[in-house]
N, C-alpha and C positions, 0 to 999 in steps of 0.2 A: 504494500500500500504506500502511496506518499501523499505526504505533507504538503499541505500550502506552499511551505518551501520550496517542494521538489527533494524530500528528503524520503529517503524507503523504508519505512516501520513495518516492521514483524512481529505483526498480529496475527491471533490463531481463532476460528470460532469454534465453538465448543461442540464437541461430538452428539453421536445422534444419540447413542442410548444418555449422556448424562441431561443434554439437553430433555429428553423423555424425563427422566427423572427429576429434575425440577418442578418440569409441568406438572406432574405426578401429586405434588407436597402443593403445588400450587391451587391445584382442582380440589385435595383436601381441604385444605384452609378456605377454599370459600364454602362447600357442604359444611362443614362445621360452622360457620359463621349463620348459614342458614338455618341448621338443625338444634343452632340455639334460639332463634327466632321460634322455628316451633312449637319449643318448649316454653318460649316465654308467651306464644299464642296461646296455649293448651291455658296458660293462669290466666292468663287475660280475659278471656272467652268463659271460666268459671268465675272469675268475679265479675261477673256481668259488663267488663270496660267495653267489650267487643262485638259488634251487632253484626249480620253476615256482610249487611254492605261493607262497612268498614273494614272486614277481617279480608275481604276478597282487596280490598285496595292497599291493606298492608303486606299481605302475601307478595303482592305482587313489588311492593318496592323493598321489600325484603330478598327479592329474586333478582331486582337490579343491585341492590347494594352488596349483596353476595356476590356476586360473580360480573360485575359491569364496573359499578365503582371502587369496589377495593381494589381488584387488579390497577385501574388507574391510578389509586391514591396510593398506592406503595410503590410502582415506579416513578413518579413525579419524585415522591418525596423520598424512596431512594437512588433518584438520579441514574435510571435504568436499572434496578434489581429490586428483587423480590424475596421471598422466606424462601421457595425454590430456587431463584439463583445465588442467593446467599450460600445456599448448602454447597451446591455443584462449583462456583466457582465462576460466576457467569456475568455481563450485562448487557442490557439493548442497548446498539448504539447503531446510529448511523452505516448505512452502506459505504460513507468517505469516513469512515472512523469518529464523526462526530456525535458530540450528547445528542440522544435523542430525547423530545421534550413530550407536552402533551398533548399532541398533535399527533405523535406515533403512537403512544399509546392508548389513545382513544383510539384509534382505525385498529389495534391490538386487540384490544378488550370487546370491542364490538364484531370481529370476525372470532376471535374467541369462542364466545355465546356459540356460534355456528358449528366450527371445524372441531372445537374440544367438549363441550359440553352438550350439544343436540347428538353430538356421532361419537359422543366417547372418546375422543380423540382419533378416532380413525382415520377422520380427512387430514385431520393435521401430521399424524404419521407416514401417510400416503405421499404429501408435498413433501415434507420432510426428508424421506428416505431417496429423492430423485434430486438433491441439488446442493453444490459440494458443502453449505455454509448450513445444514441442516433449518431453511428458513421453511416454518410453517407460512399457511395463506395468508395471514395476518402480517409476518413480515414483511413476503414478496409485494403485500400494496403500501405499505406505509414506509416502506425502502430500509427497513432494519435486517438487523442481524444479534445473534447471542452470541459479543465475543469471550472469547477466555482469559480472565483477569485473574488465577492463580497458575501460575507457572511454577516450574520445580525450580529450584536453585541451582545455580550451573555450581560446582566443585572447581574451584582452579588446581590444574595440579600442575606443580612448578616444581623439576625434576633436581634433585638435589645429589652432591657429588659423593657417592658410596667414602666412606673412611679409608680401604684399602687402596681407593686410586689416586688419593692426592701427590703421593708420589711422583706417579707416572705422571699426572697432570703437567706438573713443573715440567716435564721436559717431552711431550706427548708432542705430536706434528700431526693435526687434523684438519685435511685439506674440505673445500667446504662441498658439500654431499649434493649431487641431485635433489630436484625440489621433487621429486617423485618418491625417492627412498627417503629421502628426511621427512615425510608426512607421514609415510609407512610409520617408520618408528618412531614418531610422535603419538600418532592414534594407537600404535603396540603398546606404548609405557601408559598409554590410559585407559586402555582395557583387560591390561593384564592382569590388577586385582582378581577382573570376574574370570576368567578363563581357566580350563582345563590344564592342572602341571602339567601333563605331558604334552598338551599341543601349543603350552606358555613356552614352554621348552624347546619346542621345533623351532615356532616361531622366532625364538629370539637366535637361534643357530644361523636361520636362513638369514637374518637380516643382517647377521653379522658377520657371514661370508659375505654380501654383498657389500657392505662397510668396511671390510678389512683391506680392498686398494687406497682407500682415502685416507688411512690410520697408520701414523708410522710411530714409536712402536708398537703392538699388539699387548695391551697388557694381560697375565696372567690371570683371570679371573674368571668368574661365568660369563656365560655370554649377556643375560639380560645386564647383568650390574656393568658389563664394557660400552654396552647401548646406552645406560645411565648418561656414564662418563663421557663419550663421544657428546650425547644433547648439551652437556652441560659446558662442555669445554667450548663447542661452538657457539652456545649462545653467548657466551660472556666474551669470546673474542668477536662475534656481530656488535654488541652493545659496547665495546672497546671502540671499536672502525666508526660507530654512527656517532659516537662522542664525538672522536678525533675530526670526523668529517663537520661537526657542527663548531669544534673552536674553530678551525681554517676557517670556515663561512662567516664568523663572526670576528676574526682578524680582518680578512678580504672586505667584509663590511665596513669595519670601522675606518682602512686607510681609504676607502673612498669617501665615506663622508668626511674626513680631513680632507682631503682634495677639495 
């Protein structure tokens, strides 16, 4: 997606069964809002408050405010989410990633009543399961979408130099690797927690027969922990060169602004 800037945000909308599942808690919470109505008809109606005319006109705005208005007054007032998208992880926003206001969520709420509550959800399942952003009818006219606003946390892992090879470090000669094999064994030293020892094991073989023209000398050790050493030993002489290259730039700088 971009930004008014022209800038590319990585946004995700939220899948089809959690999206289900919100709406799920969401359908609840308005039958129970209604089914307390009920019960406060059933008093009303023995203490004589409630005449048939009036009980049929309360019924019935008891049937919008269950399921017409509260859907509206929890997304307004929680700025696209709900008790259901609360749970899952969720908000309406905009198709260009903007809040969506109460203009969407009225055209929401009123196709609602339709797709989720006259059919059970089935129409809404139906739209739903045919279009990549999981939008029921209700989104596809009011230009929304449910995106995913709990993301997992990325883990940085920043590969740290084994204790056995500072030695070799000091005097190691690691010429700099293909950008094809230095990615290889980038994404190897961050999945090798999860992996199988004996194919942790292959893998770190293979990658360091391909590594070992660039490596002078080969130090004694395992092979994942010489993988270690080669990332570490080249990153810090990368981040040595981009230093060096930025004081030159900012000498060459300055004698021209004396000029």
């Amino acid at each position: 997606m971009l930004s008014g800037e022209a800038v590319a945000i990585d946004v995700q909308p939220i899948g089809f069964l959690l999206r289900a599942l919100g709406a799920l808690i969401d359908m609840l919470l308005g039958f129970a809002v209604f089914v307390l109505w009920i019960f406060l008809r059933i008093w009303l109606t023995d203490a004589g408050v409630l005449d048939e005319a009036t009980d049929r006109i309360a019924t019935v705005a008891a049937l919008v405010v269950s399921f017409v208005v509260l859907p509206i007054t929890m997304e307004v007032a929680l700025k696209g989410r709900s008790l259901g998208k609360l749970a899952v992880g969720g908000r309406i926003v905009r198709v260009d990633g903007g809040a969506a206001g109460f203009r969407h969520a009225f055209i929401r709420a009123l196709l609602g009543v339709l797709e989720i509550y006259m059919t059970f959800g089935g129409l809404a399942v139906l739209t739903g399961a045919f279009n990549a952003r999981s939008q029921r009818l209700g989104d596809l006219v009011a230009g929304t979408y449910s995106q995913r606003v709990r993301t997992p946390q990325l883990v940085s892992h920043v590969p740290v130099l084994p204790p056995g090879l500072h030695a070799w470090a000091q005097i190691a000669d690691v010429a700099r690797l293909p950008d094809r094999l230095a990615r290889r064994i980038s994404q190897f030293l961050q999945s090798a927690p999860r992996m199988v020892p004996a194919a942790r094991d292959r893998v770190a073989r293979d990658l360091l027969a391909e590594a070992t023209p660039f490596v002078s000398p080969l130090p004694a050790a395992p092979p994942e922990e010489v993988l270690v050493g080669i990332t570490v030993l080249r990153r810090e002489r990368e981040r040595r060169a981009l230093e060096n290259a930025d004081r030159r730039a900012e000498k060459l700088t300055g004698r021209r602004v004396g000029i």
